[in-house]
N, C-alpha and C positions, 0 to 999 in steps of 0.2 A: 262200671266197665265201659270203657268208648264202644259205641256203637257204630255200624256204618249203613249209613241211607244216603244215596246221588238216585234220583228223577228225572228227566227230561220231558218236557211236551212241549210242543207248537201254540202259540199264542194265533188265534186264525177267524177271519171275518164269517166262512163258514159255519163255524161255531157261535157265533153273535157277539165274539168278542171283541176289545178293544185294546192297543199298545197302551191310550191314558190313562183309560180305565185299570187295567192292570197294575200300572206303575201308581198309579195313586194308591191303590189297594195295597201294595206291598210299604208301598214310602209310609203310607199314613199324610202325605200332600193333599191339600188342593190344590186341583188341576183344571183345567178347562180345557173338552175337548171341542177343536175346534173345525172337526168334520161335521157333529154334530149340533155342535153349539150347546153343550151340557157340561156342568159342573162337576165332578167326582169328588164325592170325598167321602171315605170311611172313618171312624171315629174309631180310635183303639186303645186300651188301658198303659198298654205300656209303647210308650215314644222310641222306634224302628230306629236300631244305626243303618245312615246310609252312606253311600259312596258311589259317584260315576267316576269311571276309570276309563281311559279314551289315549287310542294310538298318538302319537311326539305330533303326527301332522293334523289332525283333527282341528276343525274350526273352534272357538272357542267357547262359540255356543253352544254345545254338545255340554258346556256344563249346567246347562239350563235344565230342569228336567220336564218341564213343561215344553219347550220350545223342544228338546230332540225328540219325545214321542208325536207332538205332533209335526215333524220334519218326516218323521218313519211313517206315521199318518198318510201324510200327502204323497209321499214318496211311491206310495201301493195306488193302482188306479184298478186290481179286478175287485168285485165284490166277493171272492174268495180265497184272496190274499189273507199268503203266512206271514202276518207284521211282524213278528217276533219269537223269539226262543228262551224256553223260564229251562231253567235248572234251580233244582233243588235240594240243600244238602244239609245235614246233620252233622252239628258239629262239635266236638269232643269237648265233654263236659268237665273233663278233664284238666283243661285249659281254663289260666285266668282270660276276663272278656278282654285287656287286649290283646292276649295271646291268640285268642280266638279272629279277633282283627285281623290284624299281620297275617294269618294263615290263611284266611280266606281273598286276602289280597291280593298275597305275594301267586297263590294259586290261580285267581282269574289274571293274573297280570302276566305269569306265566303261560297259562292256555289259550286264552282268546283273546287279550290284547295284542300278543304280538304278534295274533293271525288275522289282526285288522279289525277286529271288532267290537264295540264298546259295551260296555259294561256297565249296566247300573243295580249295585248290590243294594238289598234291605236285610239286615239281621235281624229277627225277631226271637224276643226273651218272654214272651209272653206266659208261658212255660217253663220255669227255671229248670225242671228238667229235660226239657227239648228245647236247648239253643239251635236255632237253623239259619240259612241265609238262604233266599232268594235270588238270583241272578239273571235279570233281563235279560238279553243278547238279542244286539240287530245283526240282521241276515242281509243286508248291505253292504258294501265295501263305503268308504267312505274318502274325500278328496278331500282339499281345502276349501274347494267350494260349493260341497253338501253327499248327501248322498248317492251312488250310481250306481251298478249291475250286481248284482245278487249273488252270491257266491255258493255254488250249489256244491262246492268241495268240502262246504262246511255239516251236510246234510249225512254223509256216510254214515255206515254202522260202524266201522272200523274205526271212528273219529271218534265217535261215541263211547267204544270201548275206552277209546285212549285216554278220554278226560276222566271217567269212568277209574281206571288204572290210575294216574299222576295222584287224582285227588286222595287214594289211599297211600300213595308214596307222600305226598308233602305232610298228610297228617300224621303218616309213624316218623315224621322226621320231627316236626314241633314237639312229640309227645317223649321222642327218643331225647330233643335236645331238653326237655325239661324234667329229665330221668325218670321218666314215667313208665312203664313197662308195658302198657295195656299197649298190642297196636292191633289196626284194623284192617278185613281184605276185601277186594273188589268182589271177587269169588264167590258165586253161589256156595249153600253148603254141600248140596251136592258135588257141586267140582270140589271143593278143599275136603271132600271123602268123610263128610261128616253125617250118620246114618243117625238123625234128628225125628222123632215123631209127632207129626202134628197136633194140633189141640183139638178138641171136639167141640162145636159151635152151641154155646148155654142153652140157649131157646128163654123164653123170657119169665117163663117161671121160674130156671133153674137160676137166671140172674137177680130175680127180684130174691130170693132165697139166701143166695151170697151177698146182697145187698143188705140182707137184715141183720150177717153173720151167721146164720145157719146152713152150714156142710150139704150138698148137694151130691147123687151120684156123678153127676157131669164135671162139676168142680173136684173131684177127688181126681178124676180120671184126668183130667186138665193137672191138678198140682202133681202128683205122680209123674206124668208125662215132663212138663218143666224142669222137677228135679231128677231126672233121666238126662233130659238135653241140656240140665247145665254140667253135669259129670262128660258129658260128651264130649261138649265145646271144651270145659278143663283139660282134660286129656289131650284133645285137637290143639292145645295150645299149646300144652309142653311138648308134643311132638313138632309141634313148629319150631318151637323155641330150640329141641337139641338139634334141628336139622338147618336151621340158624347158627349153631353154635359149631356142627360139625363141619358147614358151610364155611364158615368165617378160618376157621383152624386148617382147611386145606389150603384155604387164598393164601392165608399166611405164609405156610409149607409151599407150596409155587411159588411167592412170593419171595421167598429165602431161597430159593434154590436157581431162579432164576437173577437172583442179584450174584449168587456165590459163582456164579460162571463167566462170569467176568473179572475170577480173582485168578492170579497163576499162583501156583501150588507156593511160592518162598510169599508171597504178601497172605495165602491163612495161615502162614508157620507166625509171622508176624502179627495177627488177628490173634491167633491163639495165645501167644505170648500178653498181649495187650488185657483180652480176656481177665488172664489167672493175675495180671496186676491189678486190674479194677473188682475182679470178683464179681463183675457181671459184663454181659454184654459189653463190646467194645466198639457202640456208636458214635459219631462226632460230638455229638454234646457229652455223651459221659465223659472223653478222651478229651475234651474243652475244659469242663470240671474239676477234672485232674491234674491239668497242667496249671489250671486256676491254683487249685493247695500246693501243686510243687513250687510255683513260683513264690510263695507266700511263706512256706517251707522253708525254702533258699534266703528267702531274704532275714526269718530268723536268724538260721544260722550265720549269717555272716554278720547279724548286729551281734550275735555271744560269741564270733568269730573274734570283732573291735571288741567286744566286752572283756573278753580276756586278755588281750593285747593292751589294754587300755590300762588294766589292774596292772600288770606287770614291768609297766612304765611307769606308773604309781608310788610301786614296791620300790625299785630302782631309785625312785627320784629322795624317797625317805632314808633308803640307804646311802645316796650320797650326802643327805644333811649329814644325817648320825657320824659318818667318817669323816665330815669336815669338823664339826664339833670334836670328833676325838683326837682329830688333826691339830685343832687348837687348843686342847686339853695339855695334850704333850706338847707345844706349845710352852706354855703356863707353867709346868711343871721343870720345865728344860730353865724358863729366867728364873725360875724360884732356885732352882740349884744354884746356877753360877750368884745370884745374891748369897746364898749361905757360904758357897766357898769362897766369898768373899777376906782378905787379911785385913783386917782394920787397925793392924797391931804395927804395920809396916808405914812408917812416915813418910816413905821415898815414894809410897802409889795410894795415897788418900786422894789425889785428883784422879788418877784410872779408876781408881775402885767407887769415887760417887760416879761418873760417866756411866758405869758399868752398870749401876745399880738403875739410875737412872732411863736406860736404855730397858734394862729388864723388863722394869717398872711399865715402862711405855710399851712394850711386848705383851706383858700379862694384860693390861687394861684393854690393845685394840683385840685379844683373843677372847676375852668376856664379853667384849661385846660381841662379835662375831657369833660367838655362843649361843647369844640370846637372840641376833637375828633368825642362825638357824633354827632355836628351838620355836621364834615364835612364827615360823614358816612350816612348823613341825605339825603346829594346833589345827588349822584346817584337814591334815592327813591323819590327825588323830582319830576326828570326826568321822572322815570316811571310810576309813580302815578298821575303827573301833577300837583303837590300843591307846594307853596310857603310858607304857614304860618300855624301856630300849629294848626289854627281854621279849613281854608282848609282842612286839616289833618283829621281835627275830623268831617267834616260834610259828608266826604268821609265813613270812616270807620264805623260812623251812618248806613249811605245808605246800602253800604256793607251788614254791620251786620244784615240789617233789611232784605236783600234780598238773602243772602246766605241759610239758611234752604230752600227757596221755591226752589230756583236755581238748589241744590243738589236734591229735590223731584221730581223734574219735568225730570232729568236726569235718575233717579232712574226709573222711570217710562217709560220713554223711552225705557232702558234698558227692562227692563219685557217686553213692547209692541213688541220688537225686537225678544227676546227669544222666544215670544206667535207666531209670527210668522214663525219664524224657525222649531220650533214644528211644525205647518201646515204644511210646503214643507216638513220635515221630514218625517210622518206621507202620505204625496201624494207620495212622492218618493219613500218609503218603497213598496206602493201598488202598483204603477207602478211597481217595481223590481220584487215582489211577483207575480203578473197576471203575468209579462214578462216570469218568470221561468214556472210558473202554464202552458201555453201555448207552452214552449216547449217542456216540457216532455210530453204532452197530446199526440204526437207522439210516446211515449217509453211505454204505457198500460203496457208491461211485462213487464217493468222493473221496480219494487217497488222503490229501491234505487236512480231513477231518479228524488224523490221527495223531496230529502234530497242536489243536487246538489246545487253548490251558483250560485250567481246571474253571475257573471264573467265566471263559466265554461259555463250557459245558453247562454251566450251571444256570446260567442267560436261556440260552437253548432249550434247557429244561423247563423253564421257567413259561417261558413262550409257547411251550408245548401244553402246558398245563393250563394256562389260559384259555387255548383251544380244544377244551376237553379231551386231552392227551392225545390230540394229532399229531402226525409227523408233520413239519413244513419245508415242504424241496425248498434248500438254498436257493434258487431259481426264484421262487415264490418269493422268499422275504428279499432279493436284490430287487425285484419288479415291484414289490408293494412298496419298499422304501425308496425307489427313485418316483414312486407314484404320490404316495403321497409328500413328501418335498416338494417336487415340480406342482402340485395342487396347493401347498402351502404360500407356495412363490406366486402362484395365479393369485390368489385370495389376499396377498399383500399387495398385487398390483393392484387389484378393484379398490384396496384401503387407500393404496396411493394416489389411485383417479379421484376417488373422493376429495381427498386431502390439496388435488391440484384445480381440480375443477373451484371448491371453495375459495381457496389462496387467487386465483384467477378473477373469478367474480367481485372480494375483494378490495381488487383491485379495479378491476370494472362500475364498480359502486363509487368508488370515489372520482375515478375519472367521472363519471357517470352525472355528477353533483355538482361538478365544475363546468362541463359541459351545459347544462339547465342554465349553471347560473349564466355564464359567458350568453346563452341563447336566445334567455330572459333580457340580458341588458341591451344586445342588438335589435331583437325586436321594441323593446321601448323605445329606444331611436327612430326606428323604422317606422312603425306607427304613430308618433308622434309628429305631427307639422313643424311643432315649434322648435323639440329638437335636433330636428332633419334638418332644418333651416340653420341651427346654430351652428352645425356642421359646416354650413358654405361660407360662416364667418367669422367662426372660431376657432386657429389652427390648434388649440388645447386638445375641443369638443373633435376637432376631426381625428386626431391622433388617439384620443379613449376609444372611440368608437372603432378604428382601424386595427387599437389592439385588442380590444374585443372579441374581433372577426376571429384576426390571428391566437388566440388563445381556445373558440371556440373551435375553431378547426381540428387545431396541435390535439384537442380533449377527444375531440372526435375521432384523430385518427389513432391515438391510445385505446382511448375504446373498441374503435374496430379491430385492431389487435389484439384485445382480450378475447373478441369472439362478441362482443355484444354490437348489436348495431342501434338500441335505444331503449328506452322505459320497457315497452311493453314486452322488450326479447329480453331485457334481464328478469323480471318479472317471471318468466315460463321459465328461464333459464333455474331461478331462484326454487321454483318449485319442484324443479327434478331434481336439484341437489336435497331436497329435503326430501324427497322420496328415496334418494340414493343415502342418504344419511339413516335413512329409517331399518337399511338395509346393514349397518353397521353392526348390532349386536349378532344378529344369525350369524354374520360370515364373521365374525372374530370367536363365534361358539362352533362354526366349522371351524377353522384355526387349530380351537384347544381341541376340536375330535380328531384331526387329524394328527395332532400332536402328541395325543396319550401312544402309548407304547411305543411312539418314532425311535427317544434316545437308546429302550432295550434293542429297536432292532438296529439303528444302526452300530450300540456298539457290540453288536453281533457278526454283524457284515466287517466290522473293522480286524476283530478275533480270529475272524475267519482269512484274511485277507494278509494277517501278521502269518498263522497258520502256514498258510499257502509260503510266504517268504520263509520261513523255519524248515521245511522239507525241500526246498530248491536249494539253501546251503546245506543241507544232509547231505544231499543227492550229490551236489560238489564236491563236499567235503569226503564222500566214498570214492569216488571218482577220480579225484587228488592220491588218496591211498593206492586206487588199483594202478594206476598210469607210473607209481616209485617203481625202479628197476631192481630186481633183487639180486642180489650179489652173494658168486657164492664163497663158499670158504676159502678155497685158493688166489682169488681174486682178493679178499681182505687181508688176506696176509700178505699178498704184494704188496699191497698199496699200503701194509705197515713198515716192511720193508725199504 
C-alpha cells in the first residue's frame, strides 16, 4: 500500500551543520568543504540516484555539486546562518525506479524550480522497501552571476502546506496513470476522520521476547490495535473512493447540463434522432465513425450498383451474338432452298440456275463463317456466365431479366436509406458545432461579432484557452500580445541583421584592410631606403610605382574608413565584438522560436475574428437593405398590373 511521509527541516550553522557536508551525505560525493578545508565523504552500500535541477537562467556551475554548496557556503557570512532546506519524502513503492524518477522530478521542477530555487535530489534505495529522495533546496534567489537576497516568501507555513499538498496530487497522478488504485493524502488521520488507535511502546524485554518469536502482552495489544487500524483505514478508503466516485458522476451531470444549454430545443430533436441511429451517444467521433461506414456503405453499393449493370450488358451482348447466328442460320437455310428449287431439267436456264447456285453457295459459306465467329466470341461469355448451350443462355437471361428491376430498386433504396442517414449526423454535427461556437463566445458578452465567428476559429479559442488553464483571454489581450510579440520578433531580426552587416562590413574592411598594409609596406620601403628614394629622382618607372603606391594606398584607406575601420588595431576590437555579438546568436534565434510558438494560433485567431467582424456588418446591411424596401399594398399592385 503507497505510503505517504513529506519532512521539512532547516539545514543551519546553529546546529553545527554544513550545506557540503550534507550534500555529500546524501549524494554519497566527495566533497571538499572549502570554509573549512575538510573532506566529506560517507561511504554507502548502495550508489544514491542523483540530480541538480536549476532555473533556464542559472549559471552553469550550479551543475557542479561541489562548487554550488560551497557558492551557498560562502554566500552565508553569520555563524548562524540557515544555508539550506532538506525535504524529505517517501516514495511509492508502487512505482517502477523510473517511474519513481519522473515523479520526483517533474515535482521538484514543478514546486521549487520555477519558484527560483535549485534543487539537488538524492534517491536512496537502500531499503527496497523504503525508496525516498532527499532534496537540498537553497534559500537564495540566484542570477547569472551567482547567488543574492534570501527569499524569505519561501519560509511560510502556508508554502509548506502547499508542497506538502501537490506532492500527494502528482503521486495519485503517476499511480492513477499506471492503473494503480492505491492513492495517498497529505491529511493527518485525524483530519481525514480516521479514529486510528495508537500502539503501546514494547519496552525492551517485551521486544527481546518478539524477537525470539515468543507472543508478548504488549505485542498482542500492538497486533490487535494494527489489525483495528488496517479495518479502519479500509473503510476510510472505500468511503473516499465512493465520495470520489460520487464526486466525479455530479462533474459529469453539470458538465452535461451545462454543455445542453447551449443547444436550442430543434438541434436535441436532432441529437436525439442521431442518438437512436448510432445506439449510443451522439459525439463527434462517434458521428465521424459513422459517416466513416456510410461512406464505405455507399461505395459498395454503387460497385453491385456497376455490378449489375455490368451483367446486364453482358447478357445483351450474348443475346445479340445468338440472334446474329440465327440471323445467319436463316440465312443458310433461305440459299439452301432456292439450290433445291432449282430446274436443272430446263435447257433455256442451266446458265441462271449455276449463277444461282453458285451465289447461294457463296451465301451459305460467308454465313458459316460468320457463325463461327460469333460462337467463338460466344466462349469467353460462356466462361463468365457459366452456360454451354443457347437454352442455358436463355433460362439465365429469363432469371436475370425477371430479377434486375427489383435488384436495381432495392439499391436505390439503400442509396436514399444511406443519404437519410447522413442527413441525421449532418444535422447532429451541425448542432454540436453550433452549441460548440454558442459556448464559446458566451465568454465574449461584449463582443457582438463573436457570434458571427466559424466553428474552426471557436475551436482556436478553445484551444488557447486550454493552454492557459481554462482562462478566458479578452480579445484586447491576444491583439496586444500578438502585435507584441511580432514587433519583438521584428526587433530580434534586426539584432540578427546588425550582426549579419556589421560581419559583411568588416569583411570588407579586412580586405581593404590588406591592401592598404600592402600599398603602406611598399612606400615605406622606398621611404626608408637611400638607395630607393634616390632611384626615384632618376628613374621615371621607380617615380611612377611609388606615386601609384601612394595613390592606391590612399583610395585602400579611404575604403576602409568607410567601412568604419580606421586601422589594424580598431578592426581587431572591432573583430571581437562581432564575436561577442555572434555569441549572442543562438539565445536570440531561441527567443525567436519562444516567441513564435503559439503566434500562428493567435494570429489566426485574430484573423477569424476579424472575417467575424466583416460577416455581421453585411448582416447588419443586408437587414437594413430589407427594412428601407417600400411595401406596396394590394391596390397599388393591381395598378401597376393593370
Amino acid at each position: 500500500m503507497a505510503i505517504y511521509h513529506f519532512s521539512a527541516q532547516m539545514i543551519s550553522r546553529s546546529k553545527g551543520q554544513s550545506a557540503v557536508a550534507a550534500a555529500a551525505y546524501r549524494s554519497g560525493e566527495r566533497l571538499k568543504d572549502e570554509r573549512t578545508n575538510e573532506r566529506k565523504f560517507y561511504k554507502r552500500e548502495v550508489k544514491p540516484e542523483t540530480m541538480i535541477l536549476a532555473p533556464s537562467h542559472a549559471p552553469e556551475w550550479v551543475q557542479d555539486r561541489n562548487r554550488l554548496w560551497n557558492e551557498v557556503e560562502a554566500s552565508e557570512t553569520r555563524k548562524n546562518s540557515q544555508v539550506a532546506r532538506e525535504i524529505n519524502i517517501a516514495l511509492p513503492r508502487e512505482l517502477s525506479k523510473p517511474e519513481q524518477v519522473e515523479l520526483i522530478r517533474g515535482y521538484v521542477q514543478k514546486e521549487f524550480i520555477e519558484q527560483g530555487m535549485i534543487a539537488d535530489v538524492a534517491i536512496h534505495r537502500d531499503d527496497q522497501e523504503n525508496p525516498h529522495a532527499h532534496v537540498m533546496l537553497t534559500t537564495r534567489e540566484i542570477s547569472e552571476e551567482g547567488f543574492t537576497v534570501k527569499n524569505r516568501d519561501w519560509n511560510t507555513k502556508e508554502l509548506l502546506e502547499q508542497w506538502r499538498e501537490q506532492w500527494a496530487e502528482h503521486a495519485n497522478k503517476a499511480l492513477k496513470r499506471e492503473g494503480i488504485q492505491d492513492r495517498i493524502s497529505h491529511l493527518s488521520h485525524e483530519a481525514r476522520g480516521l479514529e486510528v488507535l495508537p500502539t503501546v511502546h514494547l519496552g525492551h524485554v517485551a521486544h527481546e521476547m518478539e524477537k525470539r518469536g515468543v507472543e508478548s502482552d504488549r505485542g498482542n495489544i500492538n497486533r490487535d490495535r494494527e489489525e483495528y487500524n488496517r479495518v479502519v483505514v479500509d473503510l476510510q478508503k472505500y468511503r473516499e473512493e465512493k465520495r470520489a466516485l460520487e464526486r466525479e458522476l455530479t462533474r459529469q451531470q453539470e458538465q452535461k447540463q451545462n454543455k445542453e444549454r447551449f443547444y436550442t430545443a430543434a438541434e436535441r430533436v436532432h441529437l436525439q434522432e442521431a442518438a437512436k441511429l448510432l445506439q449510443t451517444e451522439p459525439t463527434l467521433p462517434n458521428i465521424t465513425k459513422k459517416r466513416e461506414q456510410l461512406h464505405q456503405w455507399e461505395k459498395e453499393v454503387h460497385t453491385h450498383t456497376q455490378a449489375i449493370r455490368l451483367k446486364q450488358d453482358t447478357i445483351n451482348e450474348v443475346d445479340n451474338h445468338y440472334k446474329w447466328v440465327q440471323t445467319f442460320k436463316n440465312q443458310i437455310e433461305q440459299a439452301q432452298q432456292r439450290i433445291d428449287q432449282i430446274n436443272w431439267l430446263n435447257p433455256l436456264k442451266i446458265k441462271e440456275n449455276r449463277i444461282t447456285k453458285e451465289k447461294a453457295i457463296q451465301e451459305i459459306a460467308f454465313a458459316n463463317n460468320q457463325i463461327q465467329s460469333h460462337d467463338e466470341k460466344l466462349n469467353d461469355y460462356r466462361i463468365r456466365l457459366e452456360f454451354s448451350t443457347e437454352k442455358e443462355f436463355r433460362d439465365i437471361q429469363h432469371l436475370y431479366q425477371t430479377n434486375y428491376p427489383r435488384l436495381l430498386e432495392e439499391n436505390r433504396q439503400t442509396l436514399g436509406h444511406i443519404h437519410h442517414e447522413r442527413d441525421v449526423l449532418e444535422k447532429a454535427e451541425t448542432a454540436h458545432r453550433s452549441a460548440f461556437v454558442r459556448r464559446v463566445v458566451s465568454s465574449y458578452p461584449e463582443r457582438p461579432e463573436m457570434r458571427y465567428i466559424s466553428y474552426e476559429t471557436a475551436q482556436k479559442i478553445n484551444k488557447l484557452q486550454t493552454l492557459n488553464q481554462n482562462k478566458v483571454i479578452p480579445i484586447e489581450q491576444m491583439e496586444k500580445t500578438l502585435n507584441s510579440r511580432k514587433n519583438e520578433i521584428q526587433r530580434l531580426h534586426g539584432e540578427l541583421d546588425r550582426v549579419d552587416q556589421h560581419r559583411s562590413r568588416l569583411q570588407h574592411a579586412e580586405r581593404y584592410l590588406k591592401h592598404y598594409e600592402q600599398q603602406h609596406t611598399t612606400v615605406e620601403k622606398i621611404e626608408n631606403n637611400p638607395f630607393l628614394k634616390g632611384k626615384i629622382l632618376i628613374s621615371k618607372s621607380a617615380k611612377q610605382d611609388y606615386e601609384q603606391a601612394i595613390t592606391k594606398r590612399d583610395q585602400y584607406h579611404d575604403l576602409m574608413k568607410n567601412e568604419g575601420v580606421s586601422g589594424r588595431t580598431d578592426f581587431q576590437s572591432q573583430t571581437e565584438t562581432l564575436k561577442r555579438m555572434e555569441t549572442q546568436i543562438p539565445k536570440i534565434e531561441n527567443q525567436i522560436q519562444s516567441q513564435q510558438n503559439g503566434l500562428d494560433l493567435l494570429e489566426s485567431i485574430i484573423k477569424g475574428i476579424e472575417q467575424a467582424t466583416r460577416n455581421m456588418q453585411w448582416d447588419q446591411q443586408r437587414q437594413n437593405r430589407q427594412q428601407q424596401k417600400p411595401k406596396r399594398g394590394k391596390q397599388q399592385q393591381w395598378g401597376m398590373d393593370r
